[in-house]
C-alpha positions in Angstrom: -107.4 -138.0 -109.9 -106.7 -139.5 -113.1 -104.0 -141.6 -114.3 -101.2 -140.1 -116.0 -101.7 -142.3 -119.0 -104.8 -140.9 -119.6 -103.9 -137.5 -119.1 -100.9 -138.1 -121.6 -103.2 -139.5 -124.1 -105.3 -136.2 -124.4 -102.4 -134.7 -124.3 -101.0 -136.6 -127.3 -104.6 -136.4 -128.9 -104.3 -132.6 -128.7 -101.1 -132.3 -130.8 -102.4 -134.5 -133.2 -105.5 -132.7 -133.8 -103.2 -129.1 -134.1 -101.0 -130.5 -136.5 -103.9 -132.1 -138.8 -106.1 -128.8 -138.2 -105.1 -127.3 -141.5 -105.1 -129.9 -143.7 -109.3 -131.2 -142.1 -110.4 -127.7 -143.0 -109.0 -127.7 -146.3 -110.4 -131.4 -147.1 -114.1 -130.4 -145.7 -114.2 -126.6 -147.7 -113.7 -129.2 -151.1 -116.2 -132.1 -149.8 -118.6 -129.0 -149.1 -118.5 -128.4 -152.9 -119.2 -131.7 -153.7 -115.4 -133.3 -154.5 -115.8 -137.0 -153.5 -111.8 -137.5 -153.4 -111.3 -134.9 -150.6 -114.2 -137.2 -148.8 -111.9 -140.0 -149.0 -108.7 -138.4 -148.1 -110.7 -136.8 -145.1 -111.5 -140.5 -143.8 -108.1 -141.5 -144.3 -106.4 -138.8 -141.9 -106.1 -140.6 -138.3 -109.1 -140.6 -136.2 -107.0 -138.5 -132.9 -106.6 -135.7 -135.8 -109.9 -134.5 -135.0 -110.5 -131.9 -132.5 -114.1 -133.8 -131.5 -112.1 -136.6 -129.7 -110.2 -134.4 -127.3 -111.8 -134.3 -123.9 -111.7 -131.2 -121.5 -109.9 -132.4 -118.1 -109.4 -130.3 -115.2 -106.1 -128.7 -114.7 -105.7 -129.5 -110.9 -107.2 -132.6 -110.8 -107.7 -134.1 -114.2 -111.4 -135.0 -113.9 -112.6 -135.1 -117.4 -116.6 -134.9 -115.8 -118.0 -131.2 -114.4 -115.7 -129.0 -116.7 -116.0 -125.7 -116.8 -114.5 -123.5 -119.5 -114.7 -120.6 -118.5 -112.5 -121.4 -115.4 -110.5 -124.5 -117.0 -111.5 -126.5 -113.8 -114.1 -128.9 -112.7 -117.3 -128.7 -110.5 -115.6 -129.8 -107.1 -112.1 -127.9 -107.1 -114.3 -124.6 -108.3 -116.5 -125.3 -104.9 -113.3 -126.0 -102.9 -111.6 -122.6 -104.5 -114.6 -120.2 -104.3 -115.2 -121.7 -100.2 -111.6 -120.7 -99.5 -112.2 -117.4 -101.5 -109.5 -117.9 -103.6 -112.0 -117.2 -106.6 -113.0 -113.6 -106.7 -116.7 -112.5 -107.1 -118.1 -115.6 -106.0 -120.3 -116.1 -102.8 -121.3 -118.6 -101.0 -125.2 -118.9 -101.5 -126.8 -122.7 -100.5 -123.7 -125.4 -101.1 
Protein backbone atom coordinates (compact mmCIF):
# COMPACT_ATOMS: atom_id res chain seq x y z
CA UNK A 1 0.00 0.00 0.00
CA UNK A 2 1.38 3.38 -0.43
CA UNK A 3 1.32 6.38 1.65
CA UNK A 4 -1.14 8.84 1.13
CA UNK A 5 1.42 11.53 0.61
CA UNK A 6 2.64 9.88 -2.15
CA UNK A 7 -0.45 9.15 -3.68
CA UNK A 8 -1.45 13.02 -3.21
CA UNK A 9 1.70 14.01 -4.80
CA UNK A 10 0.84 12.29 -8.15
CA UNK A 11 -2.14 13.48 -7.71
CA UNK A 12 -1.05 17.10 -7.46
CA UNK A 13 1.64 16.33 -10.25
CA UNK A 14 -1.35 15.36 -12.48
CA UNK A 15 -3.13 18.72 -12.28
CA UNK A 16 -0.15 20.43 -12.80
CA UNK A 17 0.79 18.80 -15.90
CA UNK A 18 -3.21 19.38 -17.29
CA UNK A 19 -3.09 22.83 -16.59
CA UNK A 20 0.57 23.51 -18.25
CA UNK A 21 -0.47 20.94 -21.27
CA UNK A 22 -1.39 23.71 -23.54
CA UNK A 23 1.02 26.17 -23.05
CA UNK A 24 4.29 22.92 -23.37
CA UNK A 25 2.76 22.17 -26.79
CA UNK A 26 2.64 25.56 -27.89
CA UNK A 27 6.43 26.25 -26.57
CA UNK A 28 7.83 22.87 -28.26
CA UNK A 29 5.75 23.49 -32.01
CA UNK A 30 7.99 27.10 -31.87
CA UNK A 31 11.37 25.40 -30.51
CA UNK A 32 10.61 22.73 -33.37
CA UNK A 33 11.10 25.70 -35.89
CA UNK A 34 14.12 26.78 -34.45
CA UNK A 35 12.89 29.88 -31.93
CA UNK A 36 15.48 29.79 -29.05
CA UNK A 37 13.16 32.06 -26.75
CA UNK A 38 10.27 29.46 -26.65
CA UNK A 39 13.42 27.00 -25.62
CA UNK A 40 13.94 29.14 -22.63
CA UNK A 41 10.46 29.77 -21.67
CA UNK A 42 9.94 25.88 -22.04
CA UNK A 43 12.79 25.31 -19.23
CA UNK A 44 11.27 27.83 -17.17
CA UNK A 45 7.72 26.24 -16.78
CA UNK A 46 7.84 23.96 -13.44
CA UNK A 47 9.34 20.61 -13.77
CA UNK A 48 5.70 18.65 -12.27
CA UNK A 49 4.17 20.51 -15.57
CA UNK A 50 5.31 17.81 -17.52
CA UNK A 51 3.27 14.76 -18.17
CA UNK A 52 6.74 12.41 -18.17
CA UNK A 53 6.94 12.83 -14.32
CA UNK A 54 3.53 11.44 -13.49
CA UNK A 55 3.72 7.82 -12.46
CA UNK A 56 0.94 5.20 -13.13
CA UNK A 57 -0.31 3.74 -9.55
CA UNK A 58 -2.81 1.20 -9.06
CA UNK A 59 -6.30 2.28 -8.21
CA UNK A 60 -6.88 -0.30 -5.33
CA UNK A 61 -3.70 -0.43 -4.01
CA UNK A 62 -1.50 2.33 -5.11
CA UNK A 63 1.54 0.25 -6.18
CA UNK A 64 3.25 2.42 -8.69
CA UNK A 65 5.39 -1.10 -9.97
CA UNK A 66 3.41 -3.93 -12.33
CA UNK A 67 0.83 -1.35 -13.89
CA UNK A 68 -1.21 -2.30 -16.30
CA UNK A 69 -3.12 0.12 -18.51
CA UNK A 70 -5.32 -1.51 -19.96
CA UNK A 71 -6.98 -2.49 -16.64
CA UNK A 72 -5.71 0.63 -14.49
CA UNK A 73 -4.44 -1.97 -11.89
CA UNK A 74 -1.23 -3.74 -10.92
CA UNK A 75 0.23 -7.31 -11.42
CA UNK A 76 -0.97 -8.82 -7.99
CA UNK A 77 -4.64 -7.33 -7.50
CA UNK A 78 -5.21 -8.33 -11.46
CA UNK A 79 -4.14 -12.16 -10.19
CA UNK A 80 -6.26 -11.74 -7.04
CA UNK A 81 -9.34 -10.45 -9.34
CA UNK A 82 -9.14 -12.82 -12.31
CA UNK A 83 -8.65 -16.03 -9.32
CA UNK A 84 -11.92 -14.85 -7.80
CA UNK A 85 -13.39 -14.46 -11.42
CA UNK A 86 -14.26 -11.12 -10.94
CA UNK A 87 -12.39 -10.30 -14.32
CA UNK A 88 -14.19 -11.71 -17.20
CA UNK A 89 -12.45 -13.67 -20.03
CA UNK A 90 -9.59 -14.58 -18.08
CA UNK A 91 -8.57 -18.17 -17.08
CA UNK A 92 -6.60 -19.53 -14.88
CA UNK A 93 -3.65 -21.21 -16.90
CA UNK A 94 -0.15 -21.96 -14.65
CA UNK A 95 -0.13 -19.15 -11.63
Amino acid sequence: MAKESMKAREVKRKKLADRYAKRRAELKARVKQGDLEAMFLLQKLPRNASPVRYRNRCKLSGRPRGYMRQFGINRIEFRKMASQGLIPGVKKASW
